[in-house]
N, CA, C and O atoms as a CHARMM CRD file, in Angstrom:
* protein
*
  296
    1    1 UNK  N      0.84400  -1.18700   0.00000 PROA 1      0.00000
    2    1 UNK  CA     0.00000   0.00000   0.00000 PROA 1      0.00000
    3    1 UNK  C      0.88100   1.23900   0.00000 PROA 1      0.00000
    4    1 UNK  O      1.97000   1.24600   0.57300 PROA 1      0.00000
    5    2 UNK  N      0.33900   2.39300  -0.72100 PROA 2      0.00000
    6    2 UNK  CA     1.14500   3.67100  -0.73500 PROA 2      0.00000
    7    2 UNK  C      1.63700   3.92100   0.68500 PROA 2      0.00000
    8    2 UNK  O      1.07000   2.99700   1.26700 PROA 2      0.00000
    9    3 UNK  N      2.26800   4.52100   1.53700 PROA 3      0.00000
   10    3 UNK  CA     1.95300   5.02600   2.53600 PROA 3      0.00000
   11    3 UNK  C      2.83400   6.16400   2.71000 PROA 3      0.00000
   12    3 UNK  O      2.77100   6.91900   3.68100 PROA 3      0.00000
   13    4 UNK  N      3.59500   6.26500   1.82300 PROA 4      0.00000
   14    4 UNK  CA     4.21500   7.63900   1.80000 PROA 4      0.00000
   15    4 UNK  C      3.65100   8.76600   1.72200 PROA 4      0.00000
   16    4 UNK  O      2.93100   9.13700   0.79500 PROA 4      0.00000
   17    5 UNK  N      4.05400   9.61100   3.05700 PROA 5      0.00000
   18    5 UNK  CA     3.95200  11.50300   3.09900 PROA 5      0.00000
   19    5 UNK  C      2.86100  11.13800   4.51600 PROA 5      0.00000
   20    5 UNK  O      2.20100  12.09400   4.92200 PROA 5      0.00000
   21    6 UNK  N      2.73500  10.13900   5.04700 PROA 6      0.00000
   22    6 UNK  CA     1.98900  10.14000   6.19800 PROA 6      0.00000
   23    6 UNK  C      2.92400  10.87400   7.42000 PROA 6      0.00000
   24    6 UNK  O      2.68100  11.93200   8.00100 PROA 6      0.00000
   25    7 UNK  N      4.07900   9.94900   7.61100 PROA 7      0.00000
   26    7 UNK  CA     4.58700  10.03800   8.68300 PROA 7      0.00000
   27    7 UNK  C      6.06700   9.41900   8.03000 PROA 7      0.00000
   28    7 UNK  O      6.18800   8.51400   7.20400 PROA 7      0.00000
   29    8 UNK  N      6.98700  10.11600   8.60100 PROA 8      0.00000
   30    8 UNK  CA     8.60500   9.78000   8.20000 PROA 8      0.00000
   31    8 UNK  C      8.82400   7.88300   9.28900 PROA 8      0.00000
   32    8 UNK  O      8.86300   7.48100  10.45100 PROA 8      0.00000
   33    9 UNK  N      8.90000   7.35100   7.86900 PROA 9      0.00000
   34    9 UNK  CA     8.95300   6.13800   9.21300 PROA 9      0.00000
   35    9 UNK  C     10.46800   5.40900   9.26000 PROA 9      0.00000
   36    9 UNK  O     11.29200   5.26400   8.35700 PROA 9      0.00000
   37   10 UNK  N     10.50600   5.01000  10.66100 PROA 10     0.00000
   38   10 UNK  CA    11.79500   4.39400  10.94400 PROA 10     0.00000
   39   10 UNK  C     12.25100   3.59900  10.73100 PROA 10     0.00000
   40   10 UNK  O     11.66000   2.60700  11.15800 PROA 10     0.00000
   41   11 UNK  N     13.30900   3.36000  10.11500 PROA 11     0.00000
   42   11 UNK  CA    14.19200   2.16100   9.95900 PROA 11     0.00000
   43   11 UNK  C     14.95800   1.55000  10.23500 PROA 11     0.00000
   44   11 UNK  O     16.01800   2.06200  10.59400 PROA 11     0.00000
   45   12 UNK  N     14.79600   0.10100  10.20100 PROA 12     0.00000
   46   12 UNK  CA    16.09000  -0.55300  11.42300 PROA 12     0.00000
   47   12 UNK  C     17.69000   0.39400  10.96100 PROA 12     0.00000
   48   12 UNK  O     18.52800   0.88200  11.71900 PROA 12     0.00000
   49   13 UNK  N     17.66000   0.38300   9.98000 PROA 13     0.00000
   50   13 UNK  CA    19.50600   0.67800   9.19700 PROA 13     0.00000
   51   13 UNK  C     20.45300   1.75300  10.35500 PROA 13     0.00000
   52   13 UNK  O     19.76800   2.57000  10.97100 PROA 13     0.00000
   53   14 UNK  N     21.16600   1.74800  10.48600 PROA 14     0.00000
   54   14 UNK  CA    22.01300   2.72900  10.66700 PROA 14     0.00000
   55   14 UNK  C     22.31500   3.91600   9.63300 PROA 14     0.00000
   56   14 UNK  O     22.60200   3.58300   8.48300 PROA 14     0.00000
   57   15 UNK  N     22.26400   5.47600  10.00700 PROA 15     0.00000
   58   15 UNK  CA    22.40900   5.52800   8.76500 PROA 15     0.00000
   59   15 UNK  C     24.44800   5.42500   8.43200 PROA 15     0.00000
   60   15 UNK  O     25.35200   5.07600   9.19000 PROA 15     0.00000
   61   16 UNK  N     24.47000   5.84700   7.16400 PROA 16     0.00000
   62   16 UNK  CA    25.87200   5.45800   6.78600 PROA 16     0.00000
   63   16 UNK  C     26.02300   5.24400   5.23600 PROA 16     0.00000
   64   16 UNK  O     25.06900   4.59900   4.80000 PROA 16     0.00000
   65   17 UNK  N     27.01300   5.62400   4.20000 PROA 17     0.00000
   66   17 UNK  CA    26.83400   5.66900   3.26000 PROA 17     0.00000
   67   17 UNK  C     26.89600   3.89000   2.73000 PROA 17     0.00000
   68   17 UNK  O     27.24400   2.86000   3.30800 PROA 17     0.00000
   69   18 UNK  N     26.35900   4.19800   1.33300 PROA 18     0.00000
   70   18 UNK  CA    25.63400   3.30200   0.85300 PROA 18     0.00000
   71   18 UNK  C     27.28500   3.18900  -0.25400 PROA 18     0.00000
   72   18 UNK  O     27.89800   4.18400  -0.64300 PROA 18     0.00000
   73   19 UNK  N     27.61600   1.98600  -0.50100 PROA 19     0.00000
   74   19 UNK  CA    28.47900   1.62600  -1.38200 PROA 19     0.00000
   75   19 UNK  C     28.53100   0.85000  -2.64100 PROA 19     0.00000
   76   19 UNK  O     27.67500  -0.02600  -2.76900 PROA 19     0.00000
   77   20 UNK  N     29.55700   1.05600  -3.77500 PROA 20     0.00000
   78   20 UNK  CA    29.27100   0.23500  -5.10100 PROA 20     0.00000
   79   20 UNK  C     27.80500   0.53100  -6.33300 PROA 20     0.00000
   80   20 UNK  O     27.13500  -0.30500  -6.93900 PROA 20     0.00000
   81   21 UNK  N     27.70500   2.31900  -6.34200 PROA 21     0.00000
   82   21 UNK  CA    26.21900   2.91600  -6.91600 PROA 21     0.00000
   83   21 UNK  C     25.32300   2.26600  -6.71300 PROA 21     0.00000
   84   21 UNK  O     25.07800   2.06800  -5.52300 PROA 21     0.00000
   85   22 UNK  N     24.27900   1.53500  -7.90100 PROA 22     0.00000
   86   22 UNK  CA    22.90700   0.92500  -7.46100 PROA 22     0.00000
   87   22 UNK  C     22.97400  -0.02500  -7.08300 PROA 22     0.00000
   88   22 UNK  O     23.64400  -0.97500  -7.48900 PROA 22     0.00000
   89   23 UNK  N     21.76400   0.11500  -5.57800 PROA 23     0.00000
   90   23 UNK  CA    21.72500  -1.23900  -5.18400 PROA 23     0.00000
   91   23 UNK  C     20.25500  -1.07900  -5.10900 PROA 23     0.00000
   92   23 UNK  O     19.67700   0.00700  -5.13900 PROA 23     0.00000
   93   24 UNK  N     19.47900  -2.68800  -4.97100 PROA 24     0.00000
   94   24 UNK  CA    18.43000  -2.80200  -4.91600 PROA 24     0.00000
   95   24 UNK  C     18.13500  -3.15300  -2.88400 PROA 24     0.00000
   96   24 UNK  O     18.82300  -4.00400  -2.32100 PROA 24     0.00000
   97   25 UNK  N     17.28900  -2.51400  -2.27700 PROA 25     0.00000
   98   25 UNK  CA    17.71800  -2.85300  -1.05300 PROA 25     0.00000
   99   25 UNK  C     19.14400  -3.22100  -0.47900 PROA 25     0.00000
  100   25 UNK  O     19.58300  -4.34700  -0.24800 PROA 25     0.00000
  101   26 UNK  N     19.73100  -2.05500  -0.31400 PROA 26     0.00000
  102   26 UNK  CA    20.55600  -2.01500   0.49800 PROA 26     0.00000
  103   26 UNK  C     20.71100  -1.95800   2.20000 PROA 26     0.00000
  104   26 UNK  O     20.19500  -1.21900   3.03800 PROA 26     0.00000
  105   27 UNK  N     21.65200  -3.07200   2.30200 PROA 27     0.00000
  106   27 UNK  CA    21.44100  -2.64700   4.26900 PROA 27     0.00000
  107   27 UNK  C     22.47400  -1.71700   4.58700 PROA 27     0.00000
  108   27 UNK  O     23.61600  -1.74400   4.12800 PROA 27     0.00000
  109   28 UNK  N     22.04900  -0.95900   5.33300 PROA 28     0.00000
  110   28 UNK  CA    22.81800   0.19500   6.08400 PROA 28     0.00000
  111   28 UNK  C     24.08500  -0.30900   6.69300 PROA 28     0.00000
  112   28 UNK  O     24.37400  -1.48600   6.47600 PROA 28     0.00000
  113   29 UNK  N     24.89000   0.43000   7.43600 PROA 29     0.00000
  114   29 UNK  CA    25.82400   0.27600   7.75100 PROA 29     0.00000
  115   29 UNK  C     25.54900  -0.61100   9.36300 PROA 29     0.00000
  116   29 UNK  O     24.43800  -0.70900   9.88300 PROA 29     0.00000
  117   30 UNK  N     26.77800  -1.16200   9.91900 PROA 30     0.00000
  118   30 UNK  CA    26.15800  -2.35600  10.67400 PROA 30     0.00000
  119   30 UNK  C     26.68800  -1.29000  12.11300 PROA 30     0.00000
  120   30 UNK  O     26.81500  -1.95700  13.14000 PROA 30     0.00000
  121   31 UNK  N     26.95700   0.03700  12.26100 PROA 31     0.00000
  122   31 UNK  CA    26.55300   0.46200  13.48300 PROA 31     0.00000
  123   31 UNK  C     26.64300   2.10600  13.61100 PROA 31     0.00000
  124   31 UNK  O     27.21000   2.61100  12.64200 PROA 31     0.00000
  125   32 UNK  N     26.34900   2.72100  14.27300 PROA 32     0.00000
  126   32 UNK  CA    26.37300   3.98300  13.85800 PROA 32     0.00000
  127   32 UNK  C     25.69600   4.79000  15.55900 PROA 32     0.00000
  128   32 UNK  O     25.54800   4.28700  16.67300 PROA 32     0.00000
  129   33 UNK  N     25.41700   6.26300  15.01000 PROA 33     0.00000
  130   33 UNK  CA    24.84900   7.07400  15.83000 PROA 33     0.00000
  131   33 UNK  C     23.26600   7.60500  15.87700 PROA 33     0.00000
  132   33 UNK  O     22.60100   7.98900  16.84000 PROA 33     0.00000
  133   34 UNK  N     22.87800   7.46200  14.29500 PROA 34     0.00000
  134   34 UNK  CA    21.93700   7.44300  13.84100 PROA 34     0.00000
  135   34 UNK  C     20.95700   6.75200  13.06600 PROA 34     0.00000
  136   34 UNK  O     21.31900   5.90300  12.25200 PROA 34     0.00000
  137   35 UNK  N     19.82500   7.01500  13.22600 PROA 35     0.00000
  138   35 UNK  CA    18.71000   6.16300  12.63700 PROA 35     0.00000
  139   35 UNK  C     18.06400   6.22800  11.20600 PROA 35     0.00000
  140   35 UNK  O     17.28400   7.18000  11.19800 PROA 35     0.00000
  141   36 UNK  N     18.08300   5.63000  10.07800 PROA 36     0.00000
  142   36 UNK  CA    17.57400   6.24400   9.12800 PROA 36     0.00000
  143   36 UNK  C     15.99100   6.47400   9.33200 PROA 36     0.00000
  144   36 UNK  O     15.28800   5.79600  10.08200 PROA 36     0.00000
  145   37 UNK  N     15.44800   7.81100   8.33700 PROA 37     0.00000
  146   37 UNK  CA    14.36300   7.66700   8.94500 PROA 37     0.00000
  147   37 UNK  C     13.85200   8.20100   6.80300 PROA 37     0.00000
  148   37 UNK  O     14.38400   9.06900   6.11200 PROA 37     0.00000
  149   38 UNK  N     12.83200   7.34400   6.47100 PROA 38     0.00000
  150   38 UNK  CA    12.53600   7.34800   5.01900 PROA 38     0.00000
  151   38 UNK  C     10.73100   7.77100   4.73600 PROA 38     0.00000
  152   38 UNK  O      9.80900   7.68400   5.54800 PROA 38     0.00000
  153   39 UNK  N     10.70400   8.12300   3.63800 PROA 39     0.00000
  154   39 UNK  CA     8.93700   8.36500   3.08400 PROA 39     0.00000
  155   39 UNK  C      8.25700   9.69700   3.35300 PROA 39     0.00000
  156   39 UNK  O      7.08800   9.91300   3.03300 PROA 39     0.00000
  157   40 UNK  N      8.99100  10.52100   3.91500 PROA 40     0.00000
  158   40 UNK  CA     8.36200  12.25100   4.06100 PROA 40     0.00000
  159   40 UNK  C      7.19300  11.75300   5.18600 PROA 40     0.00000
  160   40 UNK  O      6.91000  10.80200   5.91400 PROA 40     0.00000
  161   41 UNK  N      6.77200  12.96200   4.82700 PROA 41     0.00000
  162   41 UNK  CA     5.51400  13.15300   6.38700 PROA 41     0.00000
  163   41 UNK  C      4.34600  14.27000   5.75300 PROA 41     0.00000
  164   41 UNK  O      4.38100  14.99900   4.76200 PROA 41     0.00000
  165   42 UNK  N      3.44300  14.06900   6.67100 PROA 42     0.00000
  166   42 UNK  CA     2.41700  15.55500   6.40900 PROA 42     0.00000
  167   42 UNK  C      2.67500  16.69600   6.35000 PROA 42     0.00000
  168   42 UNK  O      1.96300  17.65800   6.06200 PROA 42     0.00000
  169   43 UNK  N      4.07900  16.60600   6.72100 PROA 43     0.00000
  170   43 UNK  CA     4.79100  18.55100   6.84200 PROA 43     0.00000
  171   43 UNK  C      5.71400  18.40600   6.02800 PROA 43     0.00000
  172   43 UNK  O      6.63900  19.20000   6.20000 PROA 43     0.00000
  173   44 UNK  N      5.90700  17.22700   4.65100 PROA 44     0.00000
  174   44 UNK  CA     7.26700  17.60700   3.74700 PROA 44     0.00000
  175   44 UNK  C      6.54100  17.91700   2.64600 PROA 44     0.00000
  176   44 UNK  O      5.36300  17.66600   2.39400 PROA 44     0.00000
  177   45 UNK  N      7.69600  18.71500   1.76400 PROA 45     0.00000
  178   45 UNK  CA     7.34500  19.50900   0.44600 PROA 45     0.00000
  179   45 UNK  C      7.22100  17.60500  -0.47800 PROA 45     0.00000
  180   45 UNK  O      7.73100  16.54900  -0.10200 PROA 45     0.00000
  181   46 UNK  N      6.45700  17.85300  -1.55600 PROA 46     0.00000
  182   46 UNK  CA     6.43800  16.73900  -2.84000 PROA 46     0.00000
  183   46 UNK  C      8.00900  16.16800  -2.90900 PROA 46     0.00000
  184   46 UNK  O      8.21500  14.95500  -2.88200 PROA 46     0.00000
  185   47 UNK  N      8.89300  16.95200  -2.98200 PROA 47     0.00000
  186   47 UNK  CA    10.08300  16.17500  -3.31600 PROA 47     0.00000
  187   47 UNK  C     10.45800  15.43600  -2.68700 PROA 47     0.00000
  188   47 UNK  O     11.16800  14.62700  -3.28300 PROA 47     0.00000
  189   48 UNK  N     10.23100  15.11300  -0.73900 PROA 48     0.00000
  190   48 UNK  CA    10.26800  14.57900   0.20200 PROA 48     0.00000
  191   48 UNK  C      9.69300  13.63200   0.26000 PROA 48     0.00000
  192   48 UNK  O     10.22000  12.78100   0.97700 PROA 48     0.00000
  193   49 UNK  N      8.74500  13.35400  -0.21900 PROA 49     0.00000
  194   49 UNK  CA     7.51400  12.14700   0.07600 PROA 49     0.00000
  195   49 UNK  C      8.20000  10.92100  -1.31300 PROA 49     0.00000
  196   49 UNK  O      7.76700  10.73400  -2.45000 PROA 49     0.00000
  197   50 UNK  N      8.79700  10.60200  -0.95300 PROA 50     0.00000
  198   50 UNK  CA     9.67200   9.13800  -1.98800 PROA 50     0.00000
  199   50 UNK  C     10.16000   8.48100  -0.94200 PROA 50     0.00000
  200   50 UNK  O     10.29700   8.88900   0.21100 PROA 50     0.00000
  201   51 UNK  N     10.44700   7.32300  -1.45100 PROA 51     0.00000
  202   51 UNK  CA    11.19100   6.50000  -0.25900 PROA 51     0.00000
  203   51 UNK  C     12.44900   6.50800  -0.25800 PROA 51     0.00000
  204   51 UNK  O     13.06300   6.52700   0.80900 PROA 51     0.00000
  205   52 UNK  N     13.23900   6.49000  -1.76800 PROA 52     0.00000
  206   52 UNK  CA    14.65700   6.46500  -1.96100 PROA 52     0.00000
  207   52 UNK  C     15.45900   8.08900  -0.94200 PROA 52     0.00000
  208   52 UNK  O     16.65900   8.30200  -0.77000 PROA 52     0.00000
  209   53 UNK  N     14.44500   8.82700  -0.52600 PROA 53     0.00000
  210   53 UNK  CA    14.87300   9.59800   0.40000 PROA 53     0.00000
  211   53 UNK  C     15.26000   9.51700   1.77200 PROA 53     0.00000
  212   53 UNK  O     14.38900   9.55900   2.64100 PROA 53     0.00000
  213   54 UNK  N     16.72600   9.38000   2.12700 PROA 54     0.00000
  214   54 UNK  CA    16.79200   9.41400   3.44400 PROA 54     0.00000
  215   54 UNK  C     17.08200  10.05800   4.55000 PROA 54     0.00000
  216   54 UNK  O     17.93700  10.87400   4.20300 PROA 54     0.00000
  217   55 UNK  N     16.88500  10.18300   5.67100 PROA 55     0.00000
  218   55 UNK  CA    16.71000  11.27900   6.31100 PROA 55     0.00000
  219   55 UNK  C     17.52000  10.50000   7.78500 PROA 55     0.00000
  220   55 UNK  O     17.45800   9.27700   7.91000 PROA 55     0.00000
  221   56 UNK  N     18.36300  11.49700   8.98100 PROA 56     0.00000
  222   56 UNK  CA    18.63300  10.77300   9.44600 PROA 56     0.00000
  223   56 UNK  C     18.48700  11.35200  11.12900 PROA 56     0.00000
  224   56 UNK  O     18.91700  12.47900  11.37400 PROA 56     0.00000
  225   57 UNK  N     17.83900  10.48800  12.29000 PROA 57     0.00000
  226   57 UNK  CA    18.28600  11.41600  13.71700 PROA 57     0.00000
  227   57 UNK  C     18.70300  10.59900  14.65100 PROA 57     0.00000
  228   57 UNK  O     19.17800   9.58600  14.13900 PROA 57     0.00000
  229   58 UNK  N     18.73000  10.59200  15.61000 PROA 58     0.00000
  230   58 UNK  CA    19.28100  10.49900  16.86600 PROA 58     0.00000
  231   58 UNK  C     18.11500   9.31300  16.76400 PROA 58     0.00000
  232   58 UNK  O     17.17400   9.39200  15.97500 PROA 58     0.00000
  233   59 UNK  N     18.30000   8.31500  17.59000 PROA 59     0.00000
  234   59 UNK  CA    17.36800   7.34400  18.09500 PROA 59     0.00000
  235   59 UNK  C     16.38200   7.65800  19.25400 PROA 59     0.00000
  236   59 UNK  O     15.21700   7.25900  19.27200 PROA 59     0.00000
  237   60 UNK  N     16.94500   8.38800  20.18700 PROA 60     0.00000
  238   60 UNK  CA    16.25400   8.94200  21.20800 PROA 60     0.00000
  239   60 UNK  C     15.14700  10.73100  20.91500 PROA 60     0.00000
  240   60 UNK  O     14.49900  11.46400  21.66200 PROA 60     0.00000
  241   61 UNK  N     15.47800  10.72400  19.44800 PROA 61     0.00000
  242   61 UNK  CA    14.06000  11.87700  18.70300 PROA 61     0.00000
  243   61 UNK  C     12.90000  11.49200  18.87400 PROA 61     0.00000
  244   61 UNK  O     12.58400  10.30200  18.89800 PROA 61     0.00000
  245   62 UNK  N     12.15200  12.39800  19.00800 PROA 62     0.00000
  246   62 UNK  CA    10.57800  11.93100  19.19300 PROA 62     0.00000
  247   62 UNK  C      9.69600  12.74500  18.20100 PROA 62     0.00000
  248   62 UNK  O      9.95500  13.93600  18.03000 PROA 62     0.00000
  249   63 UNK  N      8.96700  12.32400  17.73300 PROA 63     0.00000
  250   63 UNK  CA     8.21700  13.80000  17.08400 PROA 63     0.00000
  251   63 UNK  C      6.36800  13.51600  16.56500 PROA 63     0.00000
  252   63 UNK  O      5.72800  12.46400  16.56800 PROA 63     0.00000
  253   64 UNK  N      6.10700  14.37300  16.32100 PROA 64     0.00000
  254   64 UNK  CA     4.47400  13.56500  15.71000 PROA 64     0.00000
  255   64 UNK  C      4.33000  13.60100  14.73900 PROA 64     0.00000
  256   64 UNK  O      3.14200  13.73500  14.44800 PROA 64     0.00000
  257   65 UNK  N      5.30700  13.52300  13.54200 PROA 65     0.00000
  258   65 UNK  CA     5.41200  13.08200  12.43500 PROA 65     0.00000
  259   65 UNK  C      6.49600  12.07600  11.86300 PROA 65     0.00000
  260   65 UNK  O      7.05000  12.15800  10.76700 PROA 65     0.00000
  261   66 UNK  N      6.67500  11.14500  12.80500 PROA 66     0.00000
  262   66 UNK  CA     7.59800   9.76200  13.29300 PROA 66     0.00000
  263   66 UNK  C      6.48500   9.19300  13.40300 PROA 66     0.00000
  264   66 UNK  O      5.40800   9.47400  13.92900 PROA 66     0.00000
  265   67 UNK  N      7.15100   7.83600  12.48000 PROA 67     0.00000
  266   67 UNK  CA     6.26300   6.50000  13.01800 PROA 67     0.00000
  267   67 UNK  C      6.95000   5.30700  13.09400 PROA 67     0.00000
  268   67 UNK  O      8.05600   5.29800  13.63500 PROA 67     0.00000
  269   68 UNK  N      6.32600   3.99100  12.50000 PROA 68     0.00000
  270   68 UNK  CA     6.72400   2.93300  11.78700 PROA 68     0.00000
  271   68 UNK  C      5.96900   1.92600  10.96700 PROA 68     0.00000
  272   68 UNK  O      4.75200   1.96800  11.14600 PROA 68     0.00000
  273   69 UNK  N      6.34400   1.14900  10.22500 PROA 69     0.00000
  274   69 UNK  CA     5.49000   0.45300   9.54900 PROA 69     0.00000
  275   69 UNK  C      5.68700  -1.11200   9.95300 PROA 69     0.00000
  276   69 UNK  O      6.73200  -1.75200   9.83500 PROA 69     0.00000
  277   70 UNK  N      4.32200  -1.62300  10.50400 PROA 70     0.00000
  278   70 UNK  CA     4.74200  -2.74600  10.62000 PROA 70     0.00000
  279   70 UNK  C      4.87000  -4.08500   9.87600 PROA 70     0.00000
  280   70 UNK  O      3.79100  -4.34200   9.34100 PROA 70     0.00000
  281   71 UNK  N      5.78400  -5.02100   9.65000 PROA 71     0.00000
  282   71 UNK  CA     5.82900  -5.89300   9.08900 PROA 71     0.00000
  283   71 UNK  C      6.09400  -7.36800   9.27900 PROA 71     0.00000
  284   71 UNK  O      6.95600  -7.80600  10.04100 PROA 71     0.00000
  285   72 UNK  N      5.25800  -8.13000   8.50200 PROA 72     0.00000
  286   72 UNK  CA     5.19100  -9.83700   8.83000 PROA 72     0.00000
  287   72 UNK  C      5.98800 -10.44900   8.02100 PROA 72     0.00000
  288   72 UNK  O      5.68100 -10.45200   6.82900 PROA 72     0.00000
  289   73 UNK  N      7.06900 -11.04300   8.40600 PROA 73     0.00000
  290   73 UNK  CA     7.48500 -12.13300   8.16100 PROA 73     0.00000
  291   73 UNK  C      6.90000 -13.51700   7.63200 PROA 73     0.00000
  292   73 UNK  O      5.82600 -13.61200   8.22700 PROA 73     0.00000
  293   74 UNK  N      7.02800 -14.47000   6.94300 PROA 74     0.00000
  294   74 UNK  CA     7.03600 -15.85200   6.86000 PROA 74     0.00000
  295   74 UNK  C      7.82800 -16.43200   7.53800 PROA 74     0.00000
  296   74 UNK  O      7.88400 -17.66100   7.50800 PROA 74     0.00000
């Protein structure tokens, strides 16, 4: 389902640069200071609301346009 420009949602990754140009799902770096956080929110301009956008804060940020999306496994 769309769910981009709701809420900037969190991601496990660390952020950290991404290596070797395109990748299809890439995992973040394996430790860091910060959290990636992807998909814009109700308060970002159009160019913001994509997913390939990443954004990055502190783990301990709070805000009301933070979320997450949850997901099931097999």
């Amino acid at each position: 389902h769309d769910m981009l420009g709701n809420v900037w949602e969190w991601c496990q990754d660390w952020y950290g640069p991404y290596f070797g140009g395109y990748q299809s799902g890439p995992a973040g770096a394996v430790s860091g200071s910060a959290r990636v956080l992807r998909g814009g929110s109700w308060g970002s301009d159009a160019q913001s609301v994509r997913a390939p956008l990443r954004y990055f804060v502190d783990p301990a940020f709070r805000g009301s346009n933070l979320g997450f999306r949850l997901a099931r496994t097999k």
